[in-house]
C-alpha positions, 0 to 999 in steps of 0.5 A: 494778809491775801489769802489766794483761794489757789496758788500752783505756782508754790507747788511748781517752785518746790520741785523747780529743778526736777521739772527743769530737767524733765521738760529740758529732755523732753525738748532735747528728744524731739518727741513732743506727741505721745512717745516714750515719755507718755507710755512711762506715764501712763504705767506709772498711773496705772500703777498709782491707781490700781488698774491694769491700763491707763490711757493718756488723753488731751483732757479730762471731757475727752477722757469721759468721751472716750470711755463712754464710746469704748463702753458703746454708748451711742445714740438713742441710749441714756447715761444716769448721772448727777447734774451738780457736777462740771459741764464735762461730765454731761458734754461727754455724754452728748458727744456720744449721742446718749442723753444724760438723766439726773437723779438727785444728790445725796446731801452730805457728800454731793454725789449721786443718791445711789438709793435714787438710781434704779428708779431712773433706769429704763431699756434705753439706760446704757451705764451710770456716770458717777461723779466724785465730787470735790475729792470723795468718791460715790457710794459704789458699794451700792452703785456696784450692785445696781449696774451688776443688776441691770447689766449697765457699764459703770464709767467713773467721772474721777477728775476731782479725785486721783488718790481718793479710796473707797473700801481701799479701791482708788477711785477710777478702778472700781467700774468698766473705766475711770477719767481723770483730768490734769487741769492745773487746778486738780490734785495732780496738775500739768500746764495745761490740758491734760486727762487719762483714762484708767481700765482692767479691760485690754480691749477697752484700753485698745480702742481708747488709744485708736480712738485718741488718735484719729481711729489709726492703729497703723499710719494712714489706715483708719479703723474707727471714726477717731479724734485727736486726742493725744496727751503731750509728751511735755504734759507727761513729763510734768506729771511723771514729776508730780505723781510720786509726790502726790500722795504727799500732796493729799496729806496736807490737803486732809490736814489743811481739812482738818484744821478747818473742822477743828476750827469751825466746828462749833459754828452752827451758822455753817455744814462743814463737808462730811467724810463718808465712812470708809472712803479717804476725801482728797480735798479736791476743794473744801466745800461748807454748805451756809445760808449767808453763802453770798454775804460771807464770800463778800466778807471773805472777798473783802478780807482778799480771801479766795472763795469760790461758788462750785457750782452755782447753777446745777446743769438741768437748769441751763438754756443748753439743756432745756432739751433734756426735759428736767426743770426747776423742782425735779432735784431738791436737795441739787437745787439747795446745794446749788444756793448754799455750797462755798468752797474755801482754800484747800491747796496742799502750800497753803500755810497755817497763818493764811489758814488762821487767816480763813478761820478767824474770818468766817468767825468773824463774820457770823459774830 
């Protein structure tokens, strides 16, 4: 049996005709560029996520760009961070023209270490850009405290985690503003590019949509240096279809998490991901952390089982960002993570026969 590591096309099919009809009136009005069908959206996300605003943007890097200019981070300030994350969450930094600064992460979750955070802080620290990695949200209950401290903007790197909780507060509605990503491959996917931006703050959610659209509050009047930056009306349609089934979506991936643990708990040869206490994991992907990392995803591959490497090399050792003056050494536990973390098939339609599939083959292997 195959074993996709992901299939979106099983979670399109179950809602064919409410997508058809959605695009097919989308199509008929003619409004293709934000309009109606991205204002409905983006109240609904709001709603969803427990904020007062939500912004739609053209992805989720732009979502991160966007949030840390609207916060007022620009040149000569520095963005504390994590560098065991996807490139974005660093691009959108430089875009500013901040410089990212890595603190470790924490090993069980593979977030950001918050009790290594204000070691990192200086006068040109601006904000902390937190990432919830693989589905489960930081620490804020001691990141929080931190930023309140210093005075710092707290912007949310969310894109793996829409419907994550912590403390009963949704993921991208604890700090100064929250980004999303609606890449297909994410909990709540479009057909395409796709991101949002999520604040209680007017003002901030008012810059964000002049910034989107080329720093325009009325045509051809510029009040900002802007971007295009604009989510799609298309886009808008297909997650206006999907978001009120995503919750449904989340069950089946903590399902699909707790079958593996049940049955791979008593392999010693593997870490299987832990659910920090008080926080609800949305599986973004289920991560094992093994020291035969590369011989079981050749076993698995062998076997036509997806598995995949995120992230095989952690940001700070990149030629792109040798600038940035971390090397080798400076993060252990990111540099551990990096050599041993596997992600396995998490995606809510997988079936119980392909998830026995998974199981009796890691088990096989470390026989």
């Amino acid at each position: 049996m195959a074993v996709p590591f992901f299939d979106i096309t099983r979670q399109n099919q179950s809602v064919k005709n409410e997508l058809d009809q959605k695009i097919a009136e989308v199509v008929a009005s003619g409004r293709y560029i934000l309009g109606p069908t991205v204002a409905d959206f983006e109240q609904a996300a709001a709603g969803y996520c427990g904020t007062k605003h939500a912004v739609g943007v053209a992805s989720g890097t732009d979502a991160l760009h966007l949030a840390l200019r609207a916060c007022g981070i620009g040149p000569g300030d520095e963005v504390i961070t994590t560098a065991y994350t996807f490139v974005a969450t660093i691009e959108a930094i430089i875009y500013c023209g901040a410089k990212p600064v890595f603190v470790d992460i924490e090993p069980k979750s593979f977030n950001i270490d918050p009790f290594k955070i204000e070691a990192a802080i200086n006068k040109k620290t601006k904000a902390i850009l937190p990432v919830a990695l693989y589905g489960q949200a930081p620490d804020m209950q001691n990141i929080l405290p931190i930023c309140q401290k210093h005075g710092l903007k707290l912007v949310e790197d969310a894109c793996q985690a829409i419907g994550a909780e912590q403390g009963g507060v949704k993921s991208g509605a604890f700090g100064n503003a929250g980004a999303f990503s609606f890449f297909p491959t994410k909990n709540l996917g479009c057909f395409g590019d796709g991101g949002l931006v999520t604040t209680n703050d007017g003002r901030l959610a008012d810059e964000i949509k002049v910034l989107r659209g080329h720093g325009s509050r009325k045509a051809y009047l510029y009040d900002l240096i802007g971007y295009n930056s604009r989510l799609d009306a298309l886009q808008a349609a297909i997650l206006q279809v999907k978001l009120p089934k995503l919750d449904a979506f989340s069950r089946n991936r903590r399902k699909n998490a707790g079958f593996y643990a049940q049955n791979l708990k008593d392999l010693t040869q593997i870490t299987l991901p832990a659910e920090t206490s008080g926080c609800k994991h949305v599986y973004n992907q289920f991560t094992i952390r093994t020291k035969d990392r590369d011989k079981l995803r050749e076993h698995l591959q062998s076997k036509n089982i997806g598995a995949m490497i995120y992230y095989p090399v952690a940001l700070h050792l990149h030629k792109a960002y040798e600038h940035l003056g971390f090397k080798m050494g400076d993060l252990p536990e990111t540099e551990k993570a990096q050599t041993e973390v596997l992600s396995l098939p998490i995606f809510p339609e997988l079936t119980e026969a392909e998830l026995n599939e998974v199981a009796a083959a890691i088990k096989e292997f470390f026989s």
